[in-house]
Backbone as a ProteinNet text record, in pm:
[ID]
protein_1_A
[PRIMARY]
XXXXXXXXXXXXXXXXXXXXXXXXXXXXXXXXXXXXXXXXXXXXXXXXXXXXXXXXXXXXXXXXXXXXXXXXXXXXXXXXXXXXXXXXXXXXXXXXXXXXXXXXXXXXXXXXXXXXXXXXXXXXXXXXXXXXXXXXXXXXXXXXXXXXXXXXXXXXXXXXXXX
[TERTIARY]
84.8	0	88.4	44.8	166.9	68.9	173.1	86.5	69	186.6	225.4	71.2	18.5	-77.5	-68	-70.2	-43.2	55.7	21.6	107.3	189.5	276.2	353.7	371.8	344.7	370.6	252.9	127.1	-7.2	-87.6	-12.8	-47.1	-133.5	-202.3	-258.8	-222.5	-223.9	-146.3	-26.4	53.2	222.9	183.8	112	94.1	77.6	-32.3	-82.4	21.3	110.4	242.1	308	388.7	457.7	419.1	283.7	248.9	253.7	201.1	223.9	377.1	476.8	615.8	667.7	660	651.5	613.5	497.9	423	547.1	526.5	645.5	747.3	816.2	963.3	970.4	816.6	822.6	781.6	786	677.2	772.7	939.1	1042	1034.3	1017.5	1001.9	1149.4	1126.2	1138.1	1318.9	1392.9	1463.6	1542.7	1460.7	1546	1564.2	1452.2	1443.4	1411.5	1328.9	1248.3	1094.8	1044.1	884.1	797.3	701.6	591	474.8	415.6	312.4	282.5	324.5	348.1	217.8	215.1	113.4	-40.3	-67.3	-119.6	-229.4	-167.2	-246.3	-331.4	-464.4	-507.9	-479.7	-482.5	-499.4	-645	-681.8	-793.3	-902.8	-990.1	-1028.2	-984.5	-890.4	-840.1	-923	-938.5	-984.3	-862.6	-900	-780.3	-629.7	-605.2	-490.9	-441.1	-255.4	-222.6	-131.8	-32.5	95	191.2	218.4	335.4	338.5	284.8	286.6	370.1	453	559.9	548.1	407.2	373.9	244.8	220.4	71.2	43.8	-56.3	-53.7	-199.1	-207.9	-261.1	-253.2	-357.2	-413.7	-378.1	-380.3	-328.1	-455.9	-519.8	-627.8	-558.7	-541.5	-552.7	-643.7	-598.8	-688.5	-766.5	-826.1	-896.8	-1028.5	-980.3	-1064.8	-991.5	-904.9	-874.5	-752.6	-751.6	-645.3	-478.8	-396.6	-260.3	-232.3	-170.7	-35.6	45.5	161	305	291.3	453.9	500.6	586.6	575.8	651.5	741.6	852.1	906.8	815.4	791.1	750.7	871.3	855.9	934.5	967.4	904.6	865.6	717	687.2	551.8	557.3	447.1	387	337.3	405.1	329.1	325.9	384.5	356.5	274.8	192.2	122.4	179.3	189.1	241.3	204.2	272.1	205.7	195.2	77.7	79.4	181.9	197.4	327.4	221	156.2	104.6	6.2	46.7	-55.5	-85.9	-166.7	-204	-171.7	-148.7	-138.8	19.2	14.7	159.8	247.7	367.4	423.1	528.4	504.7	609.1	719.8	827.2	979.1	1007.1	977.5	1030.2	978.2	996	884.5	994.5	1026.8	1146.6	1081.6	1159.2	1173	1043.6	1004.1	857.5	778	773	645.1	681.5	782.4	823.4	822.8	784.4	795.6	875.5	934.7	928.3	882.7	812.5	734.2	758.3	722.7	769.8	596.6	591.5	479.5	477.5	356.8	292.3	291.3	294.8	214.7	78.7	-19.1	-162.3	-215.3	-208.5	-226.7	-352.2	-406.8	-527.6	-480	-497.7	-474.3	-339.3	-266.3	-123.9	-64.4	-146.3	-144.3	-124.2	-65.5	-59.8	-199.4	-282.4	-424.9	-332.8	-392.6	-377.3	-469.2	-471.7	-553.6	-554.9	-453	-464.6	-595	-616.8	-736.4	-709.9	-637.6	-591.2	-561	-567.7	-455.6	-459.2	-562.4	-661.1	-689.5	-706.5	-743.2	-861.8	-860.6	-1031.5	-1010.4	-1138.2	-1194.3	-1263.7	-1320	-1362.8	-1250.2	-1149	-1015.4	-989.1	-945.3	-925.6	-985.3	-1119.3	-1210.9	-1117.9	-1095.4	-1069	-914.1	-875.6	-720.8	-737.6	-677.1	-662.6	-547.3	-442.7	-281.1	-173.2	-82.1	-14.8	109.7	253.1	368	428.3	601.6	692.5	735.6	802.1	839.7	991.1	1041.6	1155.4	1185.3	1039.9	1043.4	952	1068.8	996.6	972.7	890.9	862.9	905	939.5	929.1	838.2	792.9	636.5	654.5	561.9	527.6	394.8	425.9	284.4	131.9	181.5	83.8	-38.1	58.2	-29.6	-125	-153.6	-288.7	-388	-519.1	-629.2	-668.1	-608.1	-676.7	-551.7	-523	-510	-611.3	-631.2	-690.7	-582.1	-585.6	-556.6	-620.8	-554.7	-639.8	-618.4	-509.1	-460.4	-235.2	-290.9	-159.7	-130.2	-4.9	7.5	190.2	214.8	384.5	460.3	581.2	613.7	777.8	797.1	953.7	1025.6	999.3	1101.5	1160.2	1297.3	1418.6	1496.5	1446.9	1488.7	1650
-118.3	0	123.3	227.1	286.7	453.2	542	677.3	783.4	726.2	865.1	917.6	1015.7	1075.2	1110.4	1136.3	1211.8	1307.6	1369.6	1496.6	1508.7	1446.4	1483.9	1594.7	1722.1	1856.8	1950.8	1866.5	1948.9	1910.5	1812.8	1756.1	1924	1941.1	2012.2	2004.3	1857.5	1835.9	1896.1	1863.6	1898	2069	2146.4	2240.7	2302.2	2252.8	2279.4	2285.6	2171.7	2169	2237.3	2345.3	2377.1	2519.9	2557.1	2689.8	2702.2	2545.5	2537.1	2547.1	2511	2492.5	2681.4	2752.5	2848.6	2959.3	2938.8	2987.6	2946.9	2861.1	2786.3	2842.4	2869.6	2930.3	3075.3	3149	3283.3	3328	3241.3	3238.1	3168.1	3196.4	3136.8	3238.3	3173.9	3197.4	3321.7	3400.6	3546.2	3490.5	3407.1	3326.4	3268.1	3261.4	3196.2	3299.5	3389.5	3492.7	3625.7	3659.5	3746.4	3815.4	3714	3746.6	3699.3	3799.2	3785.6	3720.5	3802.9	3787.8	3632.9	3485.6	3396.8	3286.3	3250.3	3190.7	3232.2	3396.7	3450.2	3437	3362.4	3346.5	3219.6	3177	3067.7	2999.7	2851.5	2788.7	2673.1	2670.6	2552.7	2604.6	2568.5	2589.4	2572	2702.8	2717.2	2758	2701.2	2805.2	2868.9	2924.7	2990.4	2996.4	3095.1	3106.2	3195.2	3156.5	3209.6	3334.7	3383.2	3477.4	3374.9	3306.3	3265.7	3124.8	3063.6	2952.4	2887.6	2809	2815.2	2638	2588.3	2468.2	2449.5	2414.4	2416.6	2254	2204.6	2089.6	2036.3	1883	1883.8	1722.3	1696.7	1533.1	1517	1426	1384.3	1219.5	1250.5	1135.8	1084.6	969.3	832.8	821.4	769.9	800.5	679.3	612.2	503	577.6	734.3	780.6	725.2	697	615.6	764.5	771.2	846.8	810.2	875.1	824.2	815.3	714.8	733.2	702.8	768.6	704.6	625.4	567.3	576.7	666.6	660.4	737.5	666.1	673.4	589.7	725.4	640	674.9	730.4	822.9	882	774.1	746.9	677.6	633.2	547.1	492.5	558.4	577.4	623.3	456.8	438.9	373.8	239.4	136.6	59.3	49.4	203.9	207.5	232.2	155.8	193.2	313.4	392.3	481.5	492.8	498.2	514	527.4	512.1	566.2	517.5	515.4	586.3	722.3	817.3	934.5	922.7	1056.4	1101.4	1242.2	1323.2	1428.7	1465.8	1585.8	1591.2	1714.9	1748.1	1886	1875.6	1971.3	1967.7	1981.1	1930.2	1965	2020.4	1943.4	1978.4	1930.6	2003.4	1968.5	1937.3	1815.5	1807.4	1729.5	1761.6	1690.2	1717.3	1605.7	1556	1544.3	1631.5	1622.8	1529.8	1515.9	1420	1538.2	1480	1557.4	1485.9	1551.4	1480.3	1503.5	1444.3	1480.1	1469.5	1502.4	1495.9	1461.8	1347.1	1245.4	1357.4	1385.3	1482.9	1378.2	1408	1280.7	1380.7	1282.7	1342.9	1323.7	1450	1438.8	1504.2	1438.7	1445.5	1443.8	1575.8	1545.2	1559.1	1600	1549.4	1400.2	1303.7	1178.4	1208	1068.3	1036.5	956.4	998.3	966.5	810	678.2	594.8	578.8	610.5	653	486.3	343.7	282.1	173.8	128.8	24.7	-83.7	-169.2	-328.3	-273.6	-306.8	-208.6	-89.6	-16.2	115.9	203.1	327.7	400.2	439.4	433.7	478.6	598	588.1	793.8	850.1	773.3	807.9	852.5	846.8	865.3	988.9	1032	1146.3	1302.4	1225.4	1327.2	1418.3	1328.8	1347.8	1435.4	1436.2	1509.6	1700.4	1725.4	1818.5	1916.1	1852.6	1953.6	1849.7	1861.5	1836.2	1836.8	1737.6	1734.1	1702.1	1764.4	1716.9	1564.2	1510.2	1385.5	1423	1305.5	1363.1	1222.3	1208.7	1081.7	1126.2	1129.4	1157	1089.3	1095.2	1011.4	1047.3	1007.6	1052.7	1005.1	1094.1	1044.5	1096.4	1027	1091.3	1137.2	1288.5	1361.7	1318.8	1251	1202.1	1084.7	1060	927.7	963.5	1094.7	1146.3	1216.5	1236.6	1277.3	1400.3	1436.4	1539.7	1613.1	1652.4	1756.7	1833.8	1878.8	1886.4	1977.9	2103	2176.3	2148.9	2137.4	2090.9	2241.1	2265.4	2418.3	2485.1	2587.8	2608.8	2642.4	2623.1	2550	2580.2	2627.1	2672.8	2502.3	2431	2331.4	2341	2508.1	2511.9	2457.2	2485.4	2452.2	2525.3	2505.6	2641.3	2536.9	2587.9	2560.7	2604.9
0	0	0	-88.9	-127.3	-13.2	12.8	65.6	-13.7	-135	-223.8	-315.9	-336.8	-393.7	-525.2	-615.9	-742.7	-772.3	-653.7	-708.2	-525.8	-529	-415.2	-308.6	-412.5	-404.6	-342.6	-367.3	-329.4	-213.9	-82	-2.5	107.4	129.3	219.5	356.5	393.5	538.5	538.7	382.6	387.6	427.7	392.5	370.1	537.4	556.7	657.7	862.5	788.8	897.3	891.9	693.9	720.8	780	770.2	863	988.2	1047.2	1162	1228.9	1122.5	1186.1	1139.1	1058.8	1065.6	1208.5	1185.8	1358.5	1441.9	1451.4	1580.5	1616.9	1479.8	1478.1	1474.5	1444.9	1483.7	1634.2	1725.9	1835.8	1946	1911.4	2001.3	2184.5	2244.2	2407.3	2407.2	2532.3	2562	2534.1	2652.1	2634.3	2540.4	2419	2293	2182.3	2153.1	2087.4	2116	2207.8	2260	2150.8	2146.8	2108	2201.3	2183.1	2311.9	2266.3	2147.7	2100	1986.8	2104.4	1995.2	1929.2	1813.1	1747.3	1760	1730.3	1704.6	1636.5	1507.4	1367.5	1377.8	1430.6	1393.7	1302.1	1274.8	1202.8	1169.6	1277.7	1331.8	1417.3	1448.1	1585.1	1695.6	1786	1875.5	1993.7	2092	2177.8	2316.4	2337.9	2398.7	2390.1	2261.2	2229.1	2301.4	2349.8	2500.4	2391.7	2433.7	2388.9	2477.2	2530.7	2560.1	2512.7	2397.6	2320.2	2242.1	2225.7	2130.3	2071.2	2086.5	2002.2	2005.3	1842.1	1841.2	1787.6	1889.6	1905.1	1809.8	1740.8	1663.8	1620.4	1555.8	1516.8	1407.9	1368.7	1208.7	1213.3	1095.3	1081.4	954.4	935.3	821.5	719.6	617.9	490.6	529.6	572.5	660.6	755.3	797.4	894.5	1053.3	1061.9	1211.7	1238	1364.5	1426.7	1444.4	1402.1	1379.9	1469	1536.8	1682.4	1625.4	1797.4	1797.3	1897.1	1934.2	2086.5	2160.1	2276.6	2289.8	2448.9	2529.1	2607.1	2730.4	2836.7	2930.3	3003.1	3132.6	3187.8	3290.7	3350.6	3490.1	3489.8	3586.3	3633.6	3768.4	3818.7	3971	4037.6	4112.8	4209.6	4178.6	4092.2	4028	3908.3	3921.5	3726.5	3627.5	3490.4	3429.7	3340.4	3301.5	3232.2	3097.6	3062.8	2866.1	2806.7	2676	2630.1	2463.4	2463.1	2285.2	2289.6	2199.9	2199.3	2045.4	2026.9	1908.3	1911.1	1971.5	1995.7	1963.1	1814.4	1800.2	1815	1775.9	1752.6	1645.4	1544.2	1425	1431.9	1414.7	1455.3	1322.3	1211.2	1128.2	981	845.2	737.1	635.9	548.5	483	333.3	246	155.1	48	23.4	-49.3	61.5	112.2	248.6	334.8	412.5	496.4	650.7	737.8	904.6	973	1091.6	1193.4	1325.7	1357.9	1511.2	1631.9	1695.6	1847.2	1887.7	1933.9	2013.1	2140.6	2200.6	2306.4	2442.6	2557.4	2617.9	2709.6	2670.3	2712.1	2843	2903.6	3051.9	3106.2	3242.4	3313	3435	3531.1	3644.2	3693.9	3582.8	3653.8	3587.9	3566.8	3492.5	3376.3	3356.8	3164.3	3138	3035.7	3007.3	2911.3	2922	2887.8	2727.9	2634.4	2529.5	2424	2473.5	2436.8	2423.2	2315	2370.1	2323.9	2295.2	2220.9	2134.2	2007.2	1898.8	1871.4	1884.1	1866	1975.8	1976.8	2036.6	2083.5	2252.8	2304.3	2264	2184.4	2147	2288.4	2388.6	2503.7	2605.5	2607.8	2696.8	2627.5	2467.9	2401.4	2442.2	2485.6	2561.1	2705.5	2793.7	2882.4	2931.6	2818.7	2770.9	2809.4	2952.1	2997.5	2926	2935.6	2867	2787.6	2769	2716.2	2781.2	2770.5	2839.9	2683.4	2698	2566.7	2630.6	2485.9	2532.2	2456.2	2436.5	2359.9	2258.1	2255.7	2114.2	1960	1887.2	1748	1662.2	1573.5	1421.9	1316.7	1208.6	1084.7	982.6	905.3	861	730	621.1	482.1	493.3	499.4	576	389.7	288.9	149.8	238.1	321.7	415.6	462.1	541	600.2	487.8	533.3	466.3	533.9	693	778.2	891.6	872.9	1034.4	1125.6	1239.1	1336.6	1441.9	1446.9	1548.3	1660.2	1771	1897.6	1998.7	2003.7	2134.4	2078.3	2139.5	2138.7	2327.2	2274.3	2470.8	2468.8	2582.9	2610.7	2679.9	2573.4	2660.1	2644.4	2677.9	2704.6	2635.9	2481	2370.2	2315.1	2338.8	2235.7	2135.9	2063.8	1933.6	1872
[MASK]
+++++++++++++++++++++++++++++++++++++++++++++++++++++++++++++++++++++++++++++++++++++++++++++++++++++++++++++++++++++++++++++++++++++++++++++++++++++++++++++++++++

């Protein structure tokens, strides 16, 4: 099964990341660059877009309709629980080539917790719900962004990245 599309060049997702990775890199923390006013510019339905934002976090759906994951390595477990380590929830590092990314996997938190979003091979859409903020991980993917059919802005959210 191949991902490539017709025209390599006219992917919308490809499109759609590299604005998002744009934003990103104009929207570097006081610290790395000094801009205040960061990711300004919607892309999605945002609701509460902050000024001290410097990743805008976001879904990637399958030409199937199913939600993409990664993995990602857990930090630690609490207590003997283990903690999730697949999300859906991503951040653009970077947009290369023929529409190729690479991502940095989010981990999706409730409470202070990592929201467990696994369900046997697939993802509970009922757990997705329950997704309060966002934590960085420091595990990435590389992807042929021809493979997806959708992106999905979810928030823009500050997770202390200098670039």
């Amino acid at each position: 099964m191949s991902c490539k599309g017709n025209d390599r060049h006219s992917s919308c997702v490809c499109e759609v990341l590299r604005a998002i990775k744009d934003l990103q890199d104009a929207a570097d923390r006081d610290d790395c660059r000094g801009c205040k006013d960061c990711l300004a510019e919607p892309l999605g339905d945002l609701a509460g877009v902050r000024d001290t934002a410097d990743t805008r976090v976001f879904t990637l759906t399958l030409k199937d309709g199913s939600p993409f994951f990664a993995f990602f390595k857990p930090e630690h477990s609490h207590h003997g629980h283990c903690d999730a380590c697949v999300s859906i929830f991503f951040r653009v590092e970077e947009v290369f080539d023929n529409c190729c990314a690479r991502l940095r996997a989010l981990r999706p938190i409730k409470d202070g917790r990592v929201v467990n979003l696994a369900d046997g091979y697939g993802i509970d859409l009922c757990k997705v719900c329950e997704v309060e903020t966002f934590e960085k991980t420091f595990s990435c993917i590389t992807v042929d962004l021809n493979c997806f059919c959708a992106v999905q802005c979810i928030k823009d959210i500050d997770l202390d990245i200098c670039d």
